[in-house]
C-alpha positions in Angstrom: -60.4 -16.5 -75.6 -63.2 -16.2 -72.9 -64.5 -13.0 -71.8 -62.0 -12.6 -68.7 -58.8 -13.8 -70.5 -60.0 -11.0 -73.6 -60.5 -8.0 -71.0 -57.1 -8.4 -69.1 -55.5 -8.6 -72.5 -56.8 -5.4 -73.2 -55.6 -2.0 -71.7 -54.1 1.5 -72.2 -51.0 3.1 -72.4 -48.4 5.5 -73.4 -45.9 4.8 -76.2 -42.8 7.7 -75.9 -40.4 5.7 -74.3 -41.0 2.8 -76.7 -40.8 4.7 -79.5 -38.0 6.8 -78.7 -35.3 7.4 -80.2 -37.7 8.4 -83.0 -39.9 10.2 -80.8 -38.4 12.2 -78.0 -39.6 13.1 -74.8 -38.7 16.5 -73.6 -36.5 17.0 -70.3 -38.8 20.0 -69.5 -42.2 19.1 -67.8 -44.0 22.0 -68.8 -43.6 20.7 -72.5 -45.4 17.7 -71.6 -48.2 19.5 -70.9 -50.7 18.1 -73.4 -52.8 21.0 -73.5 -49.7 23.1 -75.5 -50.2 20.2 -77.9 -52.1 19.3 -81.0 -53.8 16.2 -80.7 -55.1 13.6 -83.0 -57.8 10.8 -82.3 -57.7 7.8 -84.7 -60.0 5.0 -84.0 -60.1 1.9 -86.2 -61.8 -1.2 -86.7 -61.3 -4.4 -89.1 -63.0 -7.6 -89.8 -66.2 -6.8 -88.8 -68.0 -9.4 -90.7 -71.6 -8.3 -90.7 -71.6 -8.4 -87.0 -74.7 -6.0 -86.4 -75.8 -7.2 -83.2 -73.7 -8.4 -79.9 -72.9 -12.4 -79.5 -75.2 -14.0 -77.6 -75.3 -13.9 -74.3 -74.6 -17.7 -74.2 -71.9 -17.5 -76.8 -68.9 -19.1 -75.3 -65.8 -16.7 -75.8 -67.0 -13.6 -75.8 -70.9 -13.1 -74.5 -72.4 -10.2 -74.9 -69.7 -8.4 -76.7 -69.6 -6.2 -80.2 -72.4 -4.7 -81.6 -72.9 -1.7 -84.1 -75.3 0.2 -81.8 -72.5 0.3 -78.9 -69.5 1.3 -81.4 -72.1 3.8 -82.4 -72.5 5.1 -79.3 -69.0 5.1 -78.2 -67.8 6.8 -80.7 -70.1 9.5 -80.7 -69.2 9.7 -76.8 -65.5 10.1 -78.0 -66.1 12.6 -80.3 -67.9 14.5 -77.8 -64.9 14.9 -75.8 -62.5 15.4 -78.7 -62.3 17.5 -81.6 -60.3 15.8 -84.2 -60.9 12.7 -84.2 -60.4 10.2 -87.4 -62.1 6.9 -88.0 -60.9 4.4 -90.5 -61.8 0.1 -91.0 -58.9 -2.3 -92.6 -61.6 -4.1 -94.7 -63.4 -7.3 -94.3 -67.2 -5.5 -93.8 -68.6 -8.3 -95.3 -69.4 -12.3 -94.9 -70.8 -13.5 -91.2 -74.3 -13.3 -90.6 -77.5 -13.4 -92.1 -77.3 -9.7 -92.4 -74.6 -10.0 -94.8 -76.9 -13.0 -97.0 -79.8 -11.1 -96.9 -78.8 -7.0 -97.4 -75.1 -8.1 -99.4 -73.4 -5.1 -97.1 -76.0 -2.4 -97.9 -76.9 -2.3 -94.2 -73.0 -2.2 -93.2 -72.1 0.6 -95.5 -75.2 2.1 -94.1 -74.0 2.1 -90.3 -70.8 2.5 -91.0 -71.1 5.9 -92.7 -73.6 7.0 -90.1 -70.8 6.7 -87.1 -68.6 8.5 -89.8 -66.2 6.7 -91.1 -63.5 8.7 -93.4 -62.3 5.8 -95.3 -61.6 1.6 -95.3 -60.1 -0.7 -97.4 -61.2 -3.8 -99.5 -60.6 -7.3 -97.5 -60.6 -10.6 -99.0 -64.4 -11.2 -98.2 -65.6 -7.7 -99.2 -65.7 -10.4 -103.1 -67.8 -12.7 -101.7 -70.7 -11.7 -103.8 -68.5 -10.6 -106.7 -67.4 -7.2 -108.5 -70.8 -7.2 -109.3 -72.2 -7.0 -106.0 -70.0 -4.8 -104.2 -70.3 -2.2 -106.9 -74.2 -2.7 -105.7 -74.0 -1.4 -102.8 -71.2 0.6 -102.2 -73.1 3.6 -103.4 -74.5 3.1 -99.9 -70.9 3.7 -98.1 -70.8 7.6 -97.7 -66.7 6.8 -97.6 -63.9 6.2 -100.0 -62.6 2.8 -100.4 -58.7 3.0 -100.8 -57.0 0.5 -102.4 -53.6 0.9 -103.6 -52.0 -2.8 -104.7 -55.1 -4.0 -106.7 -55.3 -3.1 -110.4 -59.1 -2.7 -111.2 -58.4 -1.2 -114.7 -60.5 -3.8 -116.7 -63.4 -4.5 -113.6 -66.5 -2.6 -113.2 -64.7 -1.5 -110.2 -62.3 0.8 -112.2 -62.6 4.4 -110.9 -64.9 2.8 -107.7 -61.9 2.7 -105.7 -58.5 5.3 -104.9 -55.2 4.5 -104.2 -54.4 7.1 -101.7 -56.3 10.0 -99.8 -55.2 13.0 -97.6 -56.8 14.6 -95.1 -56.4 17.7 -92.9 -57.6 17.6 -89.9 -56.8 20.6 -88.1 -53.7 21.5 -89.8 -52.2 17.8 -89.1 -51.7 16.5 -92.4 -53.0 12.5 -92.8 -52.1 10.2 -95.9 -53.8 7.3 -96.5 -53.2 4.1 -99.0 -54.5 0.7 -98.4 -53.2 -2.6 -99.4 -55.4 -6.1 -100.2 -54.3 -9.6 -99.7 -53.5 -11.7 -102.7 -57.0 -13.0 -104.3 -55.5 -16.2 -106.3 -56.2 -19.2 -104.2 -58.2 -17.3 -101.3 -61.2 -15.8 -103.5 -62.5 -17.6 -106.3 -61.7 -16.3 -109.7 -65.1 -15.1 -110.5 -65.5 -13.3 -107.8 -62.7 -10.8 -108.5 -62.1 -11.1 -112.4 -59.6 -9.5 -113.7 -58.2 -7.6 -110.7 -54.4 -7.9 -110.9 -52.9 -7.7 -107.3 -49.8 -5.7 -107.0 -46.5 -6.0 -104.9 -47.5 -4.5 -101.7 -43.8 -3.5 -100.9 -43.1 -1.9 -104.2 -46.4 0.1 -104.0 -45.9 1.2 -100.4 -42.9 2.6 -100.6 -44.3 4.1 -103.8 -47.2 5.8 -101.8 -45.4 6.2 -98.7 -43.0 8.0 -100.2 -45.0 10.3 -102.6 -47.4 10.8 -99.4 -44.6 11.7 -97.0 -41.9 13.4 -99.3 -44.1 14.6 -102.2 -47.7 16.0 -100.3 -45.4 16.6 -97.2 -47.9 14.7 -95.1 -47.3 14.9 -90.9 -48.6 11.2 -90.9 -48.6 8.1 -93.3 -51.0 5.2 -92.5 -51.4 1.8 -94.0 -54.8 0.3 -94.2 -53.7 -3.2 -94.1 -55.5 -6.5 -94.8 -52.6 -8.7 -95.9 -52.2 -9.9 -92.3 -50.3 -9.1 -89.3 -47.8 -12.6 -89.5 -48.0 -16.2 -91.2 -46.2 -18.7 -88.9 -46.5 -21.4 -91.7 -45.4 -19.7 -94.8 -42.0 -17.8 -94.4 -42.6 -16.5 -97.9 -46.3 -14.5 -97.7 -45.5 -10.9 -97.1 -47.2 -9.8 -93.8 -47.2 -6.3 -91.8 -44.5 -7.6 -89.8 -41.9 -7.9 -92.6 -43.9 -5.3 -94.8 -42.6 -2.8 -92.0 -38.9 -4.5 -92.4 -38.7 -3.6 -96.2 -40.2 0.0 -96.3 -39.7 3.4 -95.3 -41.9 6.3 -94.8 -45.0 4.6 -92.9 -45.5 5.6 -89.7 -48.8 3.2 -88.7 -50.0 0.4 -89.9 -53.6 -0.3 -88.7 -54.4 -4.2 -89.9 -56.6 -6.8 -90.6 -57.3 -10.0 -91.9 -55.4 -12.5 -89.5 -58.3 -11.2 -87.1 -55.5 -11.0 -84.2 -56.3 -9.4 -80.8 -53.2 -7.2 -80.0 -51.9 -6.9 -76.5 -50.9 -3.5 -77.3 -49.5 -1.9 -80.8 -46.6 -3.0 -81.4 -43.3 -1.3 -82.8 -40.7 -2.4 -85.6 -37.8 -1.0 -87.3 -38.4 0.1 -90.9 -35.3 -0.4 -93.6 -33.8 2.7 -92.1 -34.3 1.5 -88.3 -37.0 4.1 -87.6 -40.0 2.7 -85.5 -43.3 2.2 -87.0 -45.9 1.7 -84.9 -48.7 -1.5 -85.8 -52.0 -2.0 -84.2 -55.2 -4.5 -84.7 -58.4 -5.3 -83.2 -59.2 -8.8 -83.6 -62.4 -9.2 -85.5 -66.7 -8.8 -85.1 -66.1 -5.6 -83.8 -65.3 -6.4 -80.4 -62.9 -4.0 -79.8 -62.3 -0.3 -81.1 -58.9 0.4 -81.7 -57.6 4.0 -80.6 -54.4 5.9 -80.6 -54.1 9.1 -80.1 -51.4 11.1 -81.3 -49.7 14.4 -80.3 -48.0 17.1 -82.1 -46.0 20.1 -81.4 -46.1 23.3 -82.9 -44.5 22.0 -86.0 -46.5 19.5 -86.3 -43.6 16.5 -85.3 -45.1 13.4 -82.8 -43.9 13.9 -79.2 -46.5 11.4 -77.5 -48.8 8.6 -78.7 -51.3 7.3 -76.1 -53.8 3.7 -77.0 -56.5 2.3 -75.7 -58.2 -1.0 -77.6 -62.0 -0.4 -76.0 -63.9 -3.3 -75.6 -67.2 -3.6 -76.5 -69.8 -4.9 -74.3 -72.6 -4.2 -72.2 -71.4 -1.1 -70.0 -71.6 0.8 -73.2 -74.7 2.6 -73.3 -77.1 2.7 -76.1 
């Protein structure tokens, strides 16, 4: 889309009367006070594809847009104004540029773990230069790659990856698992060996369940790269009907279909509670952010977004 079409499409909001029944507004005002609430800043990012530097000024959709240095600096403005703040990619670092041919992903992994980031997962491109050479440079990624339906047991990638992580921040309990697209017919087979891809709805509800129910987590999220909808094959499992056949999840955060969401949308789970899915495009023109906020016992009573873009009125 060009550059004014891609701004308009991009705003901020408030989510508690979409999400309600699930998530109740209170009929008191003072309770909406967000100051009496705990508050949670995740911010998010997939299919960046090695795109260090802005487009081109010239480029036709979107001059003078992305960039590492202005995420950089955006999110270190953000975390200046908020103290729990949580940043997470959906996978696809890799493939794009010459950055990518000449460094392999070093220099991604690099940036990447200076802004912060707490954790990604693999995408279909993060193969392109084999088992071989992401084991290479992940060493460089100060972050855990989650991957939760691929079976690296007889790769040099087993033990490189986890299938789930939790993290406190500030006494709101976070559970992470991540889910890969199937390699067969989109990766070549030497590229990924003998990883065995597993059913992504038999393993969420697996570690939704254990992360909700078992570690007693406050929020589960999905780190998805298996694709927010398919219009020409009914069959490939997507977000959309991953939601439909789960339970447990409360946000998926996606990738690989590199589409530019309006705002997050909501579906009904397998027991008709709302869970909330969000996705930033690609080349890191956008940062994703929702921020979330919790009562005293630690239940969501408001969910606020803003999709940033990235361009030129971020300062470096």
């Amino acid at each position: 889309m060009n550059r004014k079409t891609f701004i308009k499409t991009i705003s901020g909001g408030t989510l508690v009367a979409a999400l309600a029944p699930n998530i109740l507004m209170a009929q008191n005002p003072t309770f909406l006070n967000k100051k009496t609430l705990r508050k949670l800043t995740i911010l998010h990012t997939n299919d960046q594809h090695s795109r260090i530097e802005p487009f081109d000024a010239s480029y036709t959709k979107n001059p003078n847009q992305g960039g590492f240095a202005r995420r950089a600096s955006l999110i270190e403005s953000i975390r200046n104004k908020e103290s729990n703040v949580l940043l997470v990619d959906s996978g696809d670092t890799f493939q794009g540029t010459p950055y990518f041919n000449f460094f392999g992903g070093e220099l991604e992994f690099r940036l990447m773990s200076m802004m912060g980031y707490e954790a990604s997962t693999l995408g279909n491109h993060d193969f392109d230069n084999g088992l071989e050479g992401f084991l290479k440079v992940q060493p460089n990624a100060k972050f855990p790659f989650i991957c939760s339906n691929y079976d690296f047991k007889n790769t040099i990638l087993d033990g490189q990856t986890i299938p789930y992580k939790i993290l406190d921040k500030k006494g709101i309990k976070v559970g992470l698992f991540g889910l890969g697209v199937e390699l067969e017919g989109l990766v070549g087979k030497k590229n990924y060996g003998e990883t065995k891809y597993l059913d992504p709805v038999e393993i969420s509800n697996h570690y939704a369940d254990f992360l909700k129910n078992e570690k007693k987590c406050d929020l589960v999220i999905c780190l998805s790269h298996i694709g927010y909808e398919y219009e020409n094959d009914a069959k490939k499992i997507c977000d959309k009907k991953l939601v439909a056949q789960t339970e447990n999840i409360d946000l998926i955060l996606g990738g690989h279909t590199h589409t530019f969401f309006k705002e997050p949308e909501v579906f009904k789970n397998k027991n008709d509670k709302n869970v909330l899915v969000n996705q930033v495009g690609w080349a890191g023109l956008l940062l994703g952010r929702l921020d979330y906020y919790f009562d005293d016992n630690r239940k969501i009573q408001n969910i606020a977004w803003n999709n940033q873009v990235i361009d030129e009125h971020i300062l470096v």
